[in-house]
Residue frames relative to the residue before (quaternion, step in Angstrom):
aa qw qx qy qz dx dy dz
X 1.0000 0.0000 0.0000 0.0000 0.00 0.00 0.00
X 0.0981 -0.7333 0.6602 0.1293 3.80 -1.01 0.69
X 0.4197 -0.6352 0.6430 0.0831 2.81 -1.91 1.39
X 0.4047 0.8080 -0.3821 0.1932 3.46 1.05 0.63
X 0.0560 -0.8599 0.5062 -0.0354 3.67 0.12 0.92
X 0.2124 -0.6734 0.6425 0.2977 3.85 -0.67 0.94
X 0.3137 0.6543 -0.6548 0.2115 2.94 -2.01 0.33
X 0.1294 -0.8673 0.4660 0.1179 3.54 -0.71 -0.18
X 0.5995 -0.7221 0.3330 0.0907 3.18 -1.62 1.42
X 0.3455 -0.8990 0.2606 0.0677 3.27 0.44 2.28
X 0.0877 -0.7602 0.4789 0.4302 3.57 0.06 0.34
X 0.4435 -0.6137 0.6356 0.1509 3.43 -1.53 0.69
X 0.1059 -0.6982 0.7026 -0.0881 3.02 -1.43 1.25
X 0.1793 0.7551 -0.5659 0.2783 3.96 0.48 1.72
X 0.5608 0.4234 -0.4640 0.5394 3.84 0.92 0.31
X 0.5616 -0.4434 -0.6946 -0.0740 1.14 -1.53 1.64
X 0.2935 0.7808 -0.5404 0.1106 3.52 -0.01 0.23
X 0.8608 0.2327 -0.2899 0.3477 3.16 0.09 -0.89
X 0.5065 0.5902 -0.3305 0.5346 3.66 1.59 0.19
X 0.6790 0.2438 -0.4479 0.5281 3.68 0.55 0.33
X 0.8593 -0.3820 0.2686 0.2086 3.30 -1.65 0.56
X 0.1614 -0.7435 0.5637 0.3215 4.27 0.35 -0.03
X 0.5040 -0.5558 0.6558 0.0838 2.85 -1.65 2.02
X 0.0156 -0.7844 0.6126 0.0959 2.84 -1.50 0.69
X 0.4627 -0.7810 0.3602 0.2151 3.06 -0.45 1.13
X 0.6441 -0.5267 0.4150 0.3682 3.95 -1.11 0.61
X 0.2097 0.6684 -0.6865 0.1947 3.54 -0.61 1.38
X 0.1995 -0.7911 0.4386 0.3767 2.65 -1.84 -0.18
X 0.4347 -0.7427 0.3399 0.3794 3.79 -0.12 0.45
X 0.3258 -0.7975 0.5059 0.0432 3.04 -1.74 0.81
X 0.0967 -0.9067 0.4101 0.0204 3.78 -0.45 0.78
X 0.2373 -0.7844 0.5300 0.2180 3.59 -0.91 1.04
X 0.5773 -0.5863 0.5372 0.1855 3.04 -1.95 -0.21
X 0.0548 0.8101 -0.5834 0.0213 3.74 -0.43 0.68
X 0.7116 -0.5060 0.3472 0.3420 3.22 -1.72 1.07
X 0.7738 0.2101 -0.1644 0.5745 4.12 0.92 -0.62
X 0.4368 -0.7337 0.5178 -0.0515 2.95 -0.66 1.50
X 0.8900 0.2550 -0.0036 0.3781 2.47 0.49 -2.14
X 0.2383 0.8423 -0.4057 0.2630 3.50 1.15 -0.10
X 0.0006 0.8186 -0.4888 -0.3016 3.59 0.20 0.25
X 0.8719 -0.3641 0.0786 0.3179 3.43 -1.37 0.61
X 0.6574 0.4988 -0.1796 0.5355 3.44 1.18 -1.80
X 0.6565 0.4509 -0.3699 0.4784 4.01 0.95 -0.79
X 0.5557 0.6451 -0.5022 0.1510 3.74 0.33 -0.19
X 0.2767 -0.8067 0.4551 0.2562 3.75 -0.79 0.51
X 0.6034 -0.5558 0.2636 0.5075 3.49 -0.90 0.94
X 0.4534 0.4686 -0.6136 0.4453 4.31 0.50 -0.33
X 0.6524 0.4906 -0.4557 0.3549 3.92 -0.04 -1.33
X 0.8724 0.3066 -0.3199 0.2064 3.23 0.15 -1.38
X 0.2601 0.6219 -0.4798 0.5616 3.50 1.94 -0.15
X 0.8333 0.3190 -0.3569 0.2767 3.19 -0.47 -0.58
X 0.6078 0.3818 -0.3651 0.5929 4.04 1.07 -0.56
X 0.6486 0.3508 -0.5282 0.4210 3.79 0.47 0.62
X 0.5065 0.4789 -0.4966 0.5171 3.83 0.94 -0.22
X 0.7745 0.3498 -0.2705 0.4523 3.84 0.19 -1.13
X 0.6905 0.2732 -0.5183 0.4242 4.17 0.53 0.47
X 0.4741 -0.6852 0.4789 0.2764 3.98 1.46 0.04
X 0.1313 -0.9077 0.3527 -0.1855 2.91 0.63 1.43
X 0.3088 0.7404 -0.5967 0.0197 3.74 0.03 -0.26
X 0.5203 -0.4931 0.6751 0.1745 3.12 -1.95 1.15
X 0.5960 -0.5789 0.5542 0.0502 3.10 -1.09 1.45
X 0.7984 0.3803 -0.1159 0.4523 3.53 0.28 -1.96
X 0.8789 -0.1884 -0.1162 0.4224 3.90 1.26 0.33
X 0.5184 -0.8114 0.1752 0.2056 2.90 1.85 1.63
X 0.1595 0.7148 -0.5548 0.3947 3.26 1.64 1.51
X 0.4045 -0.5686 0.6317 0.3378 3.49 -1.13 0.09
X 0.4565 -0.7012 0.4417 0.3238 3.66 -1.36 1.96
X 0.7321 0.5025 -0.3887 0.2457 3.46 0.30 -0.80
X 0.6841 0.4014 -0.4337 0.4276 3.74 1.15 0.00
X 0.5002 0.5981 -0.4758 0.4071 3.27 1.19 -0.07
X 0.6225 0.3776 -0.3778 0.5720 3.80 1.10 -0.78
X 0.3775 0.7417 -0.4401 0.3372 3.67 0.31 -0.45
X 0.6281 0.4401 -0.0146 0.6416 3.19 0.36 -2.87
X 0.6475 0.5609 -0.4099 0.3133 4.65 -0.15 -0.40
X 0.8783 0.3548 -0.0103 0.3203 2.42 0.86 -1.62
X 0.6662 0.4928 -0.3671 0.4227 2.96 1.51 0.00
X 0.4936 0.7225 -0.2369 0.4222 3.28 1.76 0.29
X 0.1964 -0.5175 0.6414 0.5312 3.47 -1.07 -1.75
X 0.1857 -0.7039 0.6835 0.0541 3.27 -1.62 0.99
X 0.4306 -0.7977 0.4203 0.0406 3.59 -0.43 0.87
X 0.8003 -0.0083 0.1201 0.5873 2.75 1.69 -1.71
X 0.0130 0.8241 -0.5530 -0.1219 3.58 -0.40 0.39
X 0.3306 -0.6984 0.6321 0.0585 3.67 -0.75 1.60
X 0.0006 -0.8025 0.5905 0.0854 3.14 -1.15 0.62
X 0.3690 -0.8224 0.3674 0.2291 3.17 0.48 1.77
X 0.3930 0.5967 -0.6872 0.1311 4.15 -1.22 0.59
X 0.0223 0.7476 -0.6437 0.1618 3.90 1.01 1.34
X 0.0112 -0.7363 0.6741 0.0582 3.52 0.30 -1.40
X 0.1777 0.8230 -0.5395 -0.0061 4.15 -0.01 0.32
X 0.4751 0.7475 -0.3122 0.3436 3.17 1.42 -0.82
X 0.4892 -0.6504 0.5245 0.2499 3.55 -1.04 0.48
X 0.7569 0.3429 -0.1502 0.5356 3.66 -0.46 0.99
X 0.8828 0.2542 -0.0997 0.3822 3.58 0.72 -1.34
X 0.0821 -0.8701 0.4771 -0.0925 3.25 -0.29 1.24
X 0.3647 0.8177 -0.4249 0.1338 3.75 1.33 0.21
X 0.2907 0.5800 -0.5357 0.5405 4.02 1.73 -0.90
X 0.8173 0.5255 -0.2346 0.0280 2.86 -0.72 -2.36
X 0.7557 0.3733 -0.1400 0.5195 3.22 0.78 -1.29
X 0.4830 0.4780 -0.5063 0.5309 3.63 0.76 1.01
X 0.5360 0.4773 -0.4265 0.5504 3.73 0.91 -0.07
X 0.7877 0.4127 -0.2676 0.3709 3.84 1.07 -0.76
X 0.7329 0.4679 -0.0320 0.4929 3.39 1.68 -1.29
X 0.7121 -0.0717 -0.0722 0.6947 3.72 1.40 -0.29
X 0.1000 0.8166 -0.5683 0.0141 3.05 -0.38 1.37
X 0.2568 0.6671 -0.5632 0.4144 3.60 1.88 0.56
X 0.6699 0.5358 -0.3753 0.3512 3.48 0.47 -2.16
X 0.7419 0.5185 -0.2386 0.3519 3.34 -0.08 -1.59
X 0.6041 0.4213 -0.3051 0.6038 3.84 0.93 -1.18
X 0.5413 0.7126 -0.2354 0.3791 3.45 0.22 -0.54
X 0.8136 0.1646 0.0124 0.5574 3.50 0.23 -1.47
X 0.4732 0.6789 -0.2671 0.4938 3.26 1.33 -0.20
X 0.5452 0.5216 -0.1710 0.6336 3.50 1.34 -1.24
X 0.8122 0.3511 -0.2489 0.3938 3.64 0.13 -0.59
X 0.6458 0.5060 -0.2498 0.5144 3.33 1.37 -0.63
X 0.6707 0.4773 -0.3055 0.4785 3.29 1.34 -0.12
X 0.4036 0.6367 -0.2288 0.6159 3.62 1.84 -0.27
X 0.8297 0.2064 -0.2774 0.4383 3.59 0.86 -0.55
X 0.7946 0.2958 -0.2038 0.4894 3.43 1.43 -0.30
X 0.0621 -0.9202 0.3863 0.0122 3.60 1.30 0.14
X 0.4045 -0.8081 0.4162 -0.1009 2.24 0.44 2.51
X 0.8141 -0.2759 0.5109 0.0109 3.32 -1.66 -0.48
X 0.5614 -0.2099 0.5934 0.5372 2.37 -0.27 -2.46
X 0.0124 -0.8099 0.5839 -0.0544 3.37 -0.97 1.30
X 0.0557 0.7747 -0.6266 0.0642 3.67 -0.08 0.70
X 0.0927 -0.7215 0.6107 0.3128 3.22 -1.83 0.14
X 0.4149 -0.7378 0.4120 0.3373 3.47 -0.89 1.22
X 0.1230 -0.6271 0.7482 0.1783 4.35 -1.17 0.46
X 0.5688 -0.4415 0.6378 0.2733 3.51 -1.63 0.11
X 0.3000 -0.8743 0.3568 0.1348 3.40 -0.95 0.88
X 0.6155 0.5972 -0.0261 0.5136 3.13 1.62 -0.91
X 0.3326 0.7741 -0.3840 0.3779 3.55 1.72 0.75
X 0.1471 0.9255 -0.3482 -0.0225 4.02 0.65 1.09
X 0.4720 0.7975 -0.1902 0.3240 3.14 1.87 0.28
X 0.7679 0.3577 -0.0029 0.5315 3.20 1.62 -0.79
X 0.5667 -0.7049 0.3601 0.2289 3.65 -0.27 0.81
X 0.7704 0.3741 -0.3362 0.3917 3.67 1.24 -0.23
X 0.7681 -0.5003 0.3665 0.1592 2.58 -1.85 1.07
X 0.3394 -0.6082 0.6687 0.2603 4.10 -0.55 0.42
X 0.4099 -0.5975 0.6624 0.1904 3.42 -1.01 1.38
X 0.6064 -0.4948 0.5867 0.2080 3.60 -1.58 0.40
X 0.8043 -0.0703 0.2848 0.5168 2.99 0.61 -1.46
X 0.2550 -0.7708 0.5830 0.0317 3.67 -1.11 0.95
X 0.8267 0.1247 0.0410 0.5471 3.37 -0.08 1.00
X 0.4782 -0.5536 0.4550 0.5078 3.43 1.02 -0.73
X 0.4730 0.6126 -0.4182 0.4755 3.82 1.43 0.38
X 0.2871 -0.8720 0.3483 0.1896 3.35 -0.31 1.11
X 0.4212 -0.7401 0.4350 0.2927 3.79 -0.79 1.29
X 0.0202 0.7146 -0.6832 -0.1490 3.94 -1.26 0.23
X 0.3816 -0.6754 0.6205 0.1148 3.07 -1.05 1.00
X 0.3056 -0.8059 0.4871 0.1412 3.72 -0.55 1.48
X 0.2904 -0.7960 0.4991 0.1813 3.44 -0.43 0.48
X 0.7249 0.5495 -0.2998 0.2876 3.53 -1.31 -0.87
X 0.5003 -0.7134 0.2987 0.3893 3.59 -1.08 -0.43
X 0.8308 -0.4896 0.1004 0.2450 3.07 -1.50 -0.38
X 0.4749 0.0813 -0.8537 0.1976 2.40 -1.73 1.50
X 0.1855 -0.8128 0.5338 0.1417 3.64 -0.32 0.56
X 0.4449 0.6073 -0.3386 0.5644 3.38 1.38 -0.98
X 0.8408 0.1842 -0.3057 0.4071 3.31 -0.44 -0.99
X 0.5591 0.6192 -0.4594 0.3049 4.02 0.71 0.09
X 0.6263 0.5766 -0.2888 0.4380 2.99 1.38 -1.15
X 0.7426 0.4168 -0.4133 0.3224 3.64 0.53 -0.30
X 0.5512 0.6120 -0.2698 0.4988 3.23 1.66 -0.69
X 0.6579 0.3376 -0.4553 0.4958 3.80 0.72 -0.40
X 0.5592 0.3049 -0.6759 0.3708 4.11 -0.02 0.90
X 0.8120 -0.4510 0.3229 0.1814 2.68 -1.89 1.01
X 0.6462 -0.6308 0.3198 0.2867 3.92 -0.30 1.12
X 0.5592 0.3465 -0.0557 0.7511 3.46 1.35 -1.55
X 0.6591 0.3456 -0.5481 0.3817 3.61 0.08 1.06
X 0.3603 -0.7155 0.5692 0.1851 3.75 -0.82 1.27
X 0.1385 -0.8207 0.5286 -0.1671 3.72 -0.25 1.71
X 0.0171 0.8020 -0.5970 -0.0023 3.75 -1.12 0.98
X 0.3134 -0.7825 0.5331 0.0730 3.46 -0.79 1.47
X 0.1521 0.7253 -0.6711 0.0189 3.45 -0.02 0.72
X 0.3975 -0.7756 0.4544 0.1841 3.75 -1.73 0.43
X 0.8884 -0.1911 0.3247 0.2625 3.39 -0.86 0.55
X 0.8582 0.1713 -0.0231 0.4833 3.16 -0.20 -1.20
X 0.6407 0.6023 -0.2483 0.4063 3.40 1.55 -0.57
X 0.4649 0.6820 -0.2149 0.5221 3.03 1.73 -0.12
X 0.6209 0.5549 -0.2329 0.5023 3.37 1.02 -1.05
X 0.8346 0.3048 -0.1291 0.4403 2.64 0.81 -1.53
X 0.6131 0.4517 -0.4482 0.4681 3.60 1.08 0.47
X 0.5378 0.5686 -0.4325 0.4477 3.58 1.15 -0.09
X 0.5789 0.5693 -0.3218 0.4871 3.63 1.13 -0.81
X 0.7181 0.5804 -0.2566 0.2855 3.30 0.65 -1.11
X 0.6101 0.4775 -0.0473 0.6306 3.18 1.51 -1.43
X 0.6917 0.4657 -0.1993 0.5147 3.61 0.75 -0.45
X 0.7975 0.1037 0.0178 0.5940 3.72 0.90 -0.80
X 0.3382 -0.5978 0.6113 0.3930 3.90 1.14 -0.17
X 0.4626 0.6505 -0.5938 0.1008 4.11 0.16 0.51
X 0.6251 -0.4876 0.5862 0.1669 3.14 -1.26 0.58
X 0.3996 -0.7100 0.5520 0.1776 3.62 -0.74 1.18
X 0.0852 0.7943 -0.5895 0.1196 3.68 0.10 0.98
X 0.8663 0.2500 -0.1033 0.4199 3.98 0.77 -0.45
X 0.0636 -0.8114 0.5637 0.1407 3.35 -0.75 0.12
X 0.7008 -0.5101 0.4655 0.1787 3.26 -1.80 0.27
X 0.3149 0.8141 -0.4761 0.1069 3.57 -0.36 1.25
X 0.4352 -0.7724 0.4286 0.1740 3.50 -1.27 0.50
X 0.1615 -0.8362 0.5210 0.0560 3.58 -0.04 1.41
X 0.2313 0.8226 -0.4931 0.1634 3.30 -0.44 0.94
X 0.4110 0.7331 -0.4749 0.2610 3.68 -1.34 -0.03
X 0.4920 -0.7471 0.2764 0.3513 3.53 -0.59 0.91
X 0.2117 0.7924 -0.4328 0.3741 3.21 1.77 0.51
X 0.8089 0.4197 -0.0687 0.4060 2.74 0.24 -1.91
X 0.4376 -0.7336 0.5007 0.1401 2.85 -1.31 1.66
X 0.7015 0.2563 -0.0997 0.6575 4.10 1.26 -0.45
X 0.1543 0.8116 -0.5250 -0.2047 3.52 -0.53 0.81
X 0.0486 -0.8671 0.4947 -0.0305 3.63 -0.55 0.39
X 0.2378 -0.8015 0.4558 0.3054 3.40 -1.19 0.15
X 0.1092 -0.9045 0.4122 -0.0038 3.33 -0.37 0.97
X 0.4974 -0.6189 0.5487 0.2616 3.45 -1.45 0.88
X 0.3056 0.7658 -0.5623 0.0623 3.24 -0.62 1.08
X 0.7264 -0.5033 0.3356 0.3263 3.34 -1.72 0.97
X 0.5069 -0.6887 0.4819 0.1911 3.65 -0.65 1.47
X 0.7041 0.3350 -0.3741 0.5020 3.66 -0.50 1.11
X 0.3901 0.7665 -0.4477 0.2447 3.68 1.42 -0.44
X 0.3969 -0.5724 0.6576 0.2868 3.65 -0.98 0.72
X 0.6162 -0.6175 0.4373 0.2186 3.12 -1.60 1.40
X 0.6203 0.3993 -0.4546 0.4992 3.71 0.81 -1.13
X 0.5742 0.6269 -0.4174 0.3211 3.74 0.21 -0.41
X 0.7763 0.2927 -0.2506 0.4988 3.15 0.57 -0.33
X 0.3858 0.5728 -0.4399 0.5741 3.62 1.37 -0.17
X 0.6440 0.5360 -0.3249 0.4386 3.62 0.26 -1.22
X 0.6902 0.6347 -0.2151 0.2729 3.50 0.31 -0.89
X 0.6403 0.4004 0.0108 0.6554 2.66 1.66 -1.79
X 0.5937 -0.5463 0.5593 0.1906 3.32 0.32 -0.64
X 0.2082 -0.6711 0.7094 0.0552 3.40 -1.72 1.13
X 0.2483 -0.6649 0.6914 0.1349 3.30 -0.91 0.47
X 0.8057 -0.0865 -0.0212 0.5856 3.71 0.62 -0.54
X 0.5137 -0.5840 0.4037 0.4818 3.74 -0.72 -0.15
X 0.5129 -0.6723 0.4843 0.2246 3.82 -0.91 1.12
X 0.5501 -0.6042 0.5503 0.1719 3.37 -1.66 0.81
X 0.7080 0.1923 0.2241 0.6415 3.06 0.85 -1.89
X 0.1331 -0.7035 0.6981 -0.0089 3.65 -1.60 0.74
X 0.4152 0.7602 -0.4901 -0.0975 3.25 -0.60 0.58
X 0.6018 -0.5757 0.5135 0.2067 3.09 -1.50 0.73
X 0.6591 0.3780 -0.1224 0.6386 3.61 -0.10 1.19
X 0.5370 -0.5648 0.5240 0.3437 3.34 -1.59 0.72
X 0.6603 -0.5300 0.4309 0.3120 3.69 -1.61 0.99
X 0.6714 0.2256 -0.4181 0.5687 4.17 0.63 0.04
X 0.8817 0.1465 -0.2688 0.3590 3.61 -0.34 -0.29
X 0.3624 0.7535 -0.3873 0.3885 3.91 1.41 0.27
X 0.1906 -0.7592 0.5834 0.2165 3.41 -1.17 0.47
X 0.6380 -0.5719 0.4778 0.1938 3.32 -1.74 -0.06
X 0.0265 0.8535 -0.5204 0.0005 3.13 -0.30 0.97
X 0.5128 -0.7616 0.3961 0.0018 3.67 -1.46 0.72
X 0.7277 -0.0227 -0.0439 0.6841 3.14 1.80 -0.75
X 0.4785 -0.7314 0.4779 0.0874 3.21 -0.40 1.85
X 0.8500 0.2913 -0.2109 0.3850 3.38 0.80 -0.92
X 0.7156 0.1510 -0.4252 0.5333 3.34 0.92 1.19
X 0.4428 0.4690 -0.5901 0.4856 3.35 0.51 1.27
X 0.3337 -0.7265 0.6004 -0.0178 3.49 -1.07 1.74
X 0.5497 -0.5421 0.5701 0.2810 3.52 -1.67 0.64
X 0.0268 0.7717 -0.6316 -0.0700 3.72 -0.39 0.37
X 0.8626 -0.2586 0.2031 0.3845 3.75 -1.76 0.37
X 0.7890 0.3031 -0.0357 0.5333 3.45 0.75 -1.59
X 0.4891 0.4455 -0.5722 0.4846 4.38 0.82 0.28
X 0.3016 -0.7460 0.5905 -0.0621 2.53 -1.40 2.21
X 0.8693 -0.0715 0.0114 0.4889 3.23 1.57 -0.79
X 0.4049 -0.7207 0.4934 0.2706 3.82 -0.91 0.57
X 0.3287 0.8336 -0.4098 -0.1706 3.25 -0.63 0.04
X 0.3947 -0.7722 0.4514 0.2102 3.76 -0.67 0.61
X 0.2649 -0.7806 0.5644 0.0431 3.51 -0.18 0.96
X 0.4308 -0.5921 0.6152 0.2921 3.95 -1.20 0.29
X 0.8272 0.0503 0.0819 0.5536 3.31 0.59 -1.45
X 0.5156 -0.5145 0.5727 0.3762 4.09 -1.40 0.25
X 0.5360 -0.2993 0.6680 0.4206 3.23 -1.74 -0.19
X 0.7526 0.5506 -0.2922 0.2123 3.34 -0.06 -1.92
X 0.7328 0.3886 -0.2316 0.5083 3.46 1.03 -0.75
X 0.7666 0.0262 -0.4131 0.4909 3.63 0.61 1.37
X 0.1397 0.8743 -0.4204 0.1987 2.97 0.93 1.68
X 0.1927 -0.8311 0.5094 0.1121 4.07 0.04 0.78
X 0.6007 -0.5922 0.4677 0.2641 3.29 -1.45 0.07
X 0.6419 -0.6145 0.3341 0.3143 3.49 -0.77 1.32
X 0.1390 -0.7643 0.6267 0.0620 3.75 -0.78 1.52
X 0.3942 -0.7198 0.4984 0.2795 3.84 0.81 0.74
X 0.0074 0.8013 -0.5944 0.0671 3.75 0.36 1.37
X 0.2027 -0.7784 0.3799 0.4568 3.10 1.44 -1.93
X 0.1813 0.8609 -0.4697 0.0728 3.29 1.60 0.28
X 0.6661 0.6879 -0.1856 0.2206 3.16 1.42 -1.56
X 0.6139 0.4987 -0.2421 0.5621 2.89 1.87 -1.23
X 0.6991 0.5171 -0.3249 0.3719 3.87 0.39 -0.73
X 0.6748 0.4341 -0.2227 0.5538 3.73 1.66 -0.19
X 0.6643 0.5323 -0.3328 0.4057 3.11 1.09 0.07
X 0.2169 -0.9018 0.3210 0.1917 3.13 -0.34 1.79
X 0.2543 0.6473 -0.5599 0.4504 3.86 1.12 0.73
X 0.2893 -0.5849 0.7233 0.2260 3.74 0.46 -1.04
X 0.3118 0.6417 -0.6135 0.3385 4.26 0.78 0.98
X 0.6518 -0.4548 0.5649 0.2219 3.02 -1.64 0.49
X 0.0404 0.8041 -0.5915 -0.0448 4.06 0.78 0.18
X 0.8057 0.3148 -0.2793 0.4168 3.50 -0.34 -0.57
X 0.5155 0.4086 -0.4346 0.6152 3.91 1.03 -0.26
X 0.7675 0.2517 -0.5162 0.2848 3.81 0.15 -0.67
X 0.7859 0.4888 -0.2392 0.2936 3.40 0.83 -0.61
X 0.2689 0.5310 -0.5107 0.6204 3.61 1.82 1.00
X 0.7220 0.5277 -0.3338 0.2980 3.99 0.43 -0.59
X 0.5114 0.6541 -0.1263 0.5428 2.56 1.52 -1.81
X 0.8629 0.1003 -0.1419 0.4746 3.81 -0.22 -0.72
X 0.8062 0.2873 -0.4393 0.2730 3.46 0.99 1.13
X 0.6890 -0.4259 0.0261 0.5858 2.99 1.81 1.69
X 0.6129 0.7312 -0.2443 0.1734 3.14 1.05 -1.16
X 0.2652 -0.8445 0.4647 0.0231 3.77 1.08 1.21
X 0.5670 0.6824 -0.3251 0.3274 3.00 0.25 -2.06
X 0.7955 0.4399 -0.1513 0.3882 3.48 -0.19 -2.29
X 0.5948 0.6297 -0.3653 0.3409 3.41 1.02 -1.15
X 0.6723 0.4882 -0.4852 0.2727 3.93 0.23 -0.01
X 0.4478 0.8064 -0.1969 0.3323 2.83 1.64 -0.78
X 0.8127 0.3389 0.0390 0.4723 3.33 1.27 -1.16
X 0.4495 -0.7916 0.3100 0.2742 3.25 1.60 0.32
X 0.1164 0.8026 -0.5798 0.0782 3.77 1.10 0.17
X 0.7060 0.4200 -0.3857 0.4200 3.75 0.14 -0.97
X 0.5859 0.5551 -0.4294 0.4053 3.80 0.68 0.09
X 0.2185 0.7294 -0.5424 0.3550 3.81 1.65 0.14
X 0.1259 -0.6739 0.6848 0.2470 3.33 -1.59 0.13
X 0.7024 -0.4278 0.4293 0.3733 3.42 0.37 -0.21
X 0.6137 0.6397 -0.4288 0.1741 3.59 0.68 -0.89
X 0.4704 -0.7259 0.4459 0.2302 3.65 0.93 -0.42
X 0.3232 0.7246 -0.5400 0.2809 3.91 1.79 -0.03
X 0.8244 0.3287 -0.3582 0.2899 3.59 0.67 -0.74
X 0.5003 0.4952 -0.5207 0.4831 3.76 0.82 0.23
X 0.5775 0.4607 -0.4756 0.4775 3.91 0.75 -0.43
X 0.8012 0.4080 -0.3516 0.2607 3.51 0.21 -0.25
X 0.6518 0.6264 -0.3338 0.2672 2.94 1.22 -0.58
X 0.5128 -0.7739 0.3204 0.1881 2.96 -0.70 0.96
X 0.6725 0.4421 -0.2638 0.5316 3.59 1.99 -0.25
X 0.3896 -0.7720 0.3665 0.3434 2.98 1.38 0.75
X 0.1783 0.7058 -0.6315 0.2671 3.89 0.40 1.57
X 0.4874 -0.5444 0.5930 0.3383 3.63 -1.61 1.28
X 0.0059 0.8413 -0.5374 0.0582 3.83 0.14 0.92
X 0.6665 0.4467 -0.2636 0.5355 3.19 1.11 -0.26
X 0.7812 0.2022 -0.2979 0.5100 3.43 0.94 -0.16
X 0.2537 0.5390 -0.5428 0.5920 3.21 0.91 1.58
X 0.6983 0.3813 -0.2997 0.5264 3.87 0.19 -0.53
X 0.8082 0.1671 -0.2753 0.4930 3.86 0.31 -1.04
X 0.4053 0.4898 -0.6202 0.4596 3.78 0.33 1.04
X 0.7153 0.3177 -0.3104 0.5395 3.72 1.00 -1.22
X 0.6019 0.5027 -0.4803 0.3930 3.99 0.45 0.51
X 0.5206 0.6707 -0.2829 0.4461 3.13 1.10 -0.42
X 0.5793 0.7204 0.0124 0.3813 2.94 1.10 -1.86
X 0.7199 0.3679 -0.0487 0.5865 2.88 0.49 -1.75
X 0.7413 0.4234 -0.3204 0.4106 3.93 0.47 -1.29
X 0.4998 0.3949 -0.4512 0.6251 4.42 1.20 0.24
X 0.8467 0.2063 -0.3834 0.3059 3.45 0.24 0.17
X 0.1965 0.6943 -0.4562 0.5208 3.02 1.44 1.15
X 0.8104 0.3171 -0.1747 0.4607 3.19 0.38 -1.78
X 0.7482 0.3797 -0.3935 0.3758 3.48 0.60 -0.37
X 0.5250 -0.5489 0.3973 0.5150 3.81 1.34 0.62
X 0.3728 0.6436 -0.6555 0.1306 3.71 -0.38 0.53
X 0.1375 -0.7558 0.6395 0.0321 3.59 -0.52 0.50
């Protein structure tokens, strides 16, 4: 059997982020009310605590589900496993991660309760392994919740859930949602903020920082600081993140993991496709990238079913490789798209 997985081995750029402390940014916090007050903490029953995550409005970071229906959908099941997503692979973004380093009460904490409502198995939280910039040590353990350190390449995140066993019944809860369910249950707070990484050689301070959910992007640039004026903004980690144009009415929402401020674009020393095939040999679907994306940018639909495009994930391994710096990846999920309306309308 091989344990071989394509993909490829990002370099990470998390210093100094994920080694200084997380700024938080000036908010103010909000709190609900619930029918048991008095209940003390250790007596609550998983319905209760489902229920103080529906009433602080929770959302899971790691796929911007609301936490309490995800416990909800656990508990009325069996859960084998409960992942507790802070992988962070992405170059630059490190916001999961550095809650395993910076609140590892919160995280141990809400973790404990989420395991009270789905009584797992086996609880682990997954870190990225392959992190050689920064001097700290991966804890063992959080709380007495044991750490694994994912290996392999990129998309690692999405390997790590796939390497439990099929016929195992698995829950992916995130990081930050923890915090923010330990707070909730701890203080009756109200999910008002989330966890992001400002970064880019732009930026004159990077950091990760708690800020109030609705924040205008230049705001938080402000905060941190320019070091020069940015080419590119994006909103989101640098493979699966988009680009954005007007900072000051683009808002932080539940699930922005990261800012980042670039000097320069890809796009603006961007060449014409030397058919190397890097794209195809990093792509961990095993797609035809460069056939779909010769199709894709010469109309040529039709061919496109042929080649599975809508099986893309998003990860972006093949625009990182390429070596003519081509939006290659968003050549494939235009032709998934594509391809998935002519699904629905029965093309064959």
């Amino acid at each position: 059997m091989s344990f071989f997985t394509k993909g490829i081995l990002l370099e990470q750029r998390k210093e100094p982020m994920l080694t200084r402390n997380i700024l938080i940014m000036r908010q103010e916090y909000k709190y609900f009310d619930c029918d048991f007050p008095d209940v003390p903490v250790e007596e609550l029953s998983p319905e209760q605590i489902i229920e103080i995550a529906r009433l602080a409005n929770i959302v899971d970071e790691s796929d911007g589900a609301l936490l309490a229906d995800k416990l909800e959908r656990a508990a009325a099941g069996k859960t084998d496993t409960l992942v507790i997503d802070a992988i962070d692979d992405e170059p630059y973004i490190s916001s999961q991660m550095s809650i395993a380093f910076h609140h590892q009460e919160e995280l141990a904490l809400g973790a404990g309760y989420c395991k009270r409502v789905i009584n797992p198995e086996k609880a682990y939280i997954a870190i990225y392994k392959h992190i050689f910039d920064v001097n700290l040590v991966v804890p063992r353990n959080v709380g007495g919740i044991p750490v694994e350190k994912i290996g392999g390449l990129y998309p690692a995140e999405d390997r790590a859930y796939r390497h439990i066993p099929k016929d195992k019944n698995k829950v992916i809860v995130g990081a930050c949602a923890m915090v923010h369910l330990a707070r909730a249950v701890e203080d009756s707070r109200i999910m008002t903020s989330c966890f992001v990484t400002v970064a880019g050689d732009a930026v004159a301070n990077p950091r990760n920082v708690e800020v109030p959910i609705g924040t205008r992007i230049s705001d938080i640039l402000e905060l941190c600081g320019l070091a020069e004026e940015p080419e590119v903004i994006v909103v989101g980690g640098p493979m699966t993140g988009r680009s954005i144009f007007e900072p000051e009415e683009e808002l932080i929402g539940p699930t922005t993991k990261g800012v980042l401020a670039l000097s320069r674009s890809c796009s603006s020393f961007a060449y014409k496709c030397i058919g190397c095939g890097r794209c195809d040999h990093a792509c961990p679907e095993a797609l035809s990238v460069s056939r779909i994306r010769l199709l894709s940018e010469f109309g040529k639909t039709g061919e496109l079913l042929e080649y599975d495009p809508d099986h893309c994930t998003g990860c972006g391994a093949c625009s990182y490789v390429c070596p003519s710096r081509l939006n290659v990846a968003g050549s494939v999920l235009k032709a998934g798209k594509a391809v998935e309306q002519m699904k629905k309308e029965g093309v064959k």
